[in-house]
N, C-alpha and C positions, 0 to 999 in steps of 0.2 A: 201265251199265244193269243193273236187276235186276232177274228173271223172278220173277213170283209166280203157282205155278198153285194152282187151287183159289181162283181170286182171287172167287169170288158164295159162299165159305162164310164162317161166324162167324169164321174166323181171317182168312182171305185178304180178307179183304172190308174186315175193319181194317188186314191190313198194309200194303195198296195205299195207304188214305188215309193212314198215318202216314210212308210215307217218300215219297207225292207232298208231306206237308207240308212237309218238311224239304227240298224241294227236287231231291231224289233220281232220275231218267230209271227210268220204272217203265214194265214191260210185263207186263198184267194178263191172264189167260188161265185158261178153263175151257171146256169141252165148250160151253156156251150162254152165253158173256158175248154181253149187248149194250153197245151204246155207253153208255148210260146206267146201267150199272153200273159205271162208272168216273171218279174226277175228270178234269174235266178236263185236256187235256193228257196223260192217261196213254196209253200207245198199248194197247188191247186186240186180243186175235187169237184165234178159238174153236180149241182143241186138245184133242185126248185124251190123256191120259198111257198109255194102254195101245194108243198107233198113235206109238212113236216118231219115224218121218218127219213126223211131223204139226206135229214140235217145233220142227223145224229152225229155218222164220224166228223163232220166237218167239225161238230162243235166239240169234238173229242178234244180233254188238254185244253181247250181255250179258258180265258178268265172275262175275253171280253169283244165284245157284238160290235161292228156297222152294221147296219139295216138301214137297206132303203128301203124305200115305203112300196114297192110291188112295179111300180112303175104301169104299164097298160094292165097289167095282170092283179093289181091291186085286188079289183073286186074280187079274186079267187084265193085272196093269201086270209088264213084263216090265224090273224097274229099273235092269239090267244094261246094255241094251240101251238106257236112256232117261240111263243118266249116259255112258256110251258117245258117245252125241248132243250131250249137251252137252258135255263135255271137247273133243268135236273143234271145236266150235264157238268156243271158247274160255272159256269159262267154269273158274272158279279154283275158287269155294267154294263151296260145299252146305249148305245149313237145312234138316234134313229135317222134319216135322212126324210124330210117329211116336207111340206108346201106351204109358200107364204099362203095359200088357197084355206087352208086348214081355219085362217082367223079370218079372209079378208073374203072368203066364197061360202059361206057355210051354207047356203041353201042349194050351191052345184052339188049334185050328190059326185062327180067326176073330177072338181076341183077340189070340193073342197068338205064335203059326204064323207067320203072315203076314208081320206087323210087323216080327218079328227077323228075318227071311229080308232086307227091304229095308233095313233096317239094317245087315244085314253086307255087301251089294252099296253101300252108301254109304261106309262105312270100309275096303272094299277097293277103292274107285273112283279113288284118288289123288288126289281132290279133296282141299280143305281142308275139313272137316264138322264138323259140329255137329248133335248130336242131341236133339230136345226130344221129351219124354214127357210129357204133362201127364196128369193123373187124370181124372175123370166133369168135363163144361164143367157150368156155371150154366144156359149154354142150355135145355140139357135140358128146363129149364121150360117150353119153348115148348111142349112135349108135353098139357100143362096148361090154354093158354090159349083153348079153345074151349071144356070147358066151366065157364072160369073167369068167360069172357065171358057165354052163355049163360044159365049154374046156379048162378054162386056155388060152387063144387063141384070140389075137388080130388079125384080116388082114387087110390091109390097104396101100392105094399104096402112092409115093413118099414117101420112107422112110426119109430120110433124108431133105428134103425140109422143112427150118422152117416158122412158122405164129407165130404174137405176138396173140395169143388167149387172149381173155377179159372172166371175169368172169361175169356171167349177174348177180349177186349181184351190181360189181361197176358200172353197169349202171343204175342201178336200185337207187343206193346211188347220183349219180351225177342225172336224174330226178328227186328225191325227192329236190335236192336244188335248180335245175331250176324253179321246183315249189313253190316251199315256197319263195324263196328270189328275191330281183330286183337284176340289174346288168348283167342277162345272156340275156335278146333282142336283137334278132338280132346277135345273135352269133351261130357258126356251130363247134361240140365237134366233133374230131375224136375220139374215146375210142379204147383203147390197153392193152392187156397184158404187164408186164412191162421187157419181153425178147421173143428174137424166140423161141419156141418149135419147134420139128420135132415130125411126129409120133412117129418114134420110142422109143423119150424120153420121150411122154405121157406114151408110153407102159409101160416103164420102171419104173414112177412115179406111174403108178396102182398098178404094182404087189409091191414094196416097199411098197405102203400102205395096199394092202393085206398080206404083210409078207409071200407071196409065188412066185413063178415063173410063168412069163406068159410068153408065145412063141408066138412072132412077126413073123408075113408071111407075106412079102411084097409082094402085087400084080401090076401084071401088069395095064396098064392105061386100056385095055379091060375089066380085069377083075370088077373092081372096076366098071366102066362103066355098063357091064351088070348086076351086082347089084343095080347099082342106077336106072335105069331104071325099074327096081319092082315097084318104087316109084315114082319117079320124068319124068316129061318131056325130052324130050331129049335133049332140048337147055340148060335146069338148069342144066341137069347135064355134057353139055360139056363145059360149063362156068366154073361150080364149081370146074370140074377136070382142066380149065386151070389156075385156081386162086390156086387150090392147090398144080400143077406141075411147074408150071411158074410162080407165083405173079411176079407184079409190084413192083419196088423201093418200090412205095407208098404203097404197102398193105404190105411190111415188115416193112416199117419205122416204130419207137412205139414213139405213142404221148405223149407226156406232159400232155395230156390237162386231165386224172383223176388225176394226182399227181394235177394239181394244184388247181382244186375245191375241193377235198377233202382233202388235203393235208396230204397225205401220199401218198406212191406207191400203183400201183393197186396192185390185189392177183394175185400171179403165177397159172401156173396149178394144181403145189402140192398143192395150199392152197384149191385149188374149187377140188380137189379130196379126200381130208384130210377131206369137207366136204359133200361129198356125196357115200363117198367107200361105203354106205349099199346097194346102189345099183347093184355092183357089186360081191359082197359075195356071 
């Protein structure tokens, strides 16, 4: 059996359907699964990763963990306490799902604080682990899709600034082999889009797959900022906007490391747009 929480997000939500394909006894779990967020056959159970008793049946029967890294609730997942739960349970090996922010933010305690704190309670947990950091998801775009729908109408600041965007399919495809196969202990994936995008070139990749015209409006770092701030902290979003205006070497670099577990190139952005334009129609 293998526990997948965070199983109603862009990662977990793929990784449930690709190892119930394969045949694989999957137990899907998040704070509000319902039954219908699961294929068939998969057994789902609502749990909190930051109330470890909560864990227990889930991790009933399992051999082996996803975890993703708490996601906004991070600072309440106490992950000592929650590998703690699973080891006793019997569980051998560990996925964690964790942030390129972990190597490339380490003084954001919200990028990148956090992250490496669960990370080092993974590698000193005695489990078997595997640690995947992927960069900015493709998703992201969802952020877009209202008034993409709507207006025709992208805004979005650093126009020109690129990120290798990863599709959470391929990291979803690369945890399903950390799981199922030996060979990956003790090893730390960076995951990448397999080129830079800029926004503007997303833009430009939507409306091509709308077969219509979308107008890009590049905002300023204020602007952008007092939007994110509807939603986000202020320290997440002045990290985010400095990862977006500024990245590191290291968070442009694009890794190797999905070409060579799966062995082909990751999906560009066109490909993770190509599959989800109905969102934006």
């Amino acid at each position: 059996m293998i526990v997948v929480t965070g199983a109603t997000g862009n990662v977990g939500r793929s990784l449930v359907q690709i190892l119930a394909a394969a045949g694989r006894p999957v137990t899907a779990t998040s704070r509000a699964i319902e039954a219908t967020d699961a294929p068939e056959g998969v057994r789902h159970i609502r749990a909190d990763l930051t109330q470890p008793d909560s864990l227990r049946p889930v991790f009933d029967s399992a051999e082996a963990l996803f975890l993703q890294n708490g996601g906004p609730s991070a600072h309440h997942l106490s992950a000592p306490d929650l590998l703690d739960a699973a080891k006793s349970a019997g569980i051998r090996r560990v996925v964690l799902l964790s942030s390129q922010g972990a190597a490339t933010r380490p003084e954001s305690v919200s990028h990148g604080g956090i992250a490496r704190s669960i990370e080092d309670a993974v590698e000193q947990s005695g489990l078997d682990w595997t640690i995947l950091r992927p960069g900015g998801f493709a998703s992201n775009a969802y952020a877009w899709a209202e008034s993409v729908r709507t207006r025709r109408v992208i805004a979005a600041p650093f126009a020109d600034v690129g990120l290798p965007v990863v599709d959470p399919a391929d990291i979803a495809e690369v945890a399903a082999v950390a799981l199922r196969e030996d060979g990956h202990e003790g090893r730390t994936y960076e995951l990448t889009g397999p080129a830079l995008s800029t926004p503007r070139q997303r833009a430009r990749t939507i409306a091509d797959a709308l077969g219509e015209p979308v107008r890009f409006d590049e905002q300023t770092r204020e602007e952008a900022r007092t939007q994110m701030l509807r939603f986000m902290p202020e320290p997440v979003a002045d990290t985010t906007l400095d990862i977006l205006g500024d990245p590191t070497p290291a968070e442009q670099r694009i890794s190797p490391d999905i070409e060579r577990i799966l062995s082909r190139p990751p999906r560009t952005f066109a490909d993770w747009t190509h599959d989800h334009i109905a969102a934006f129609r």
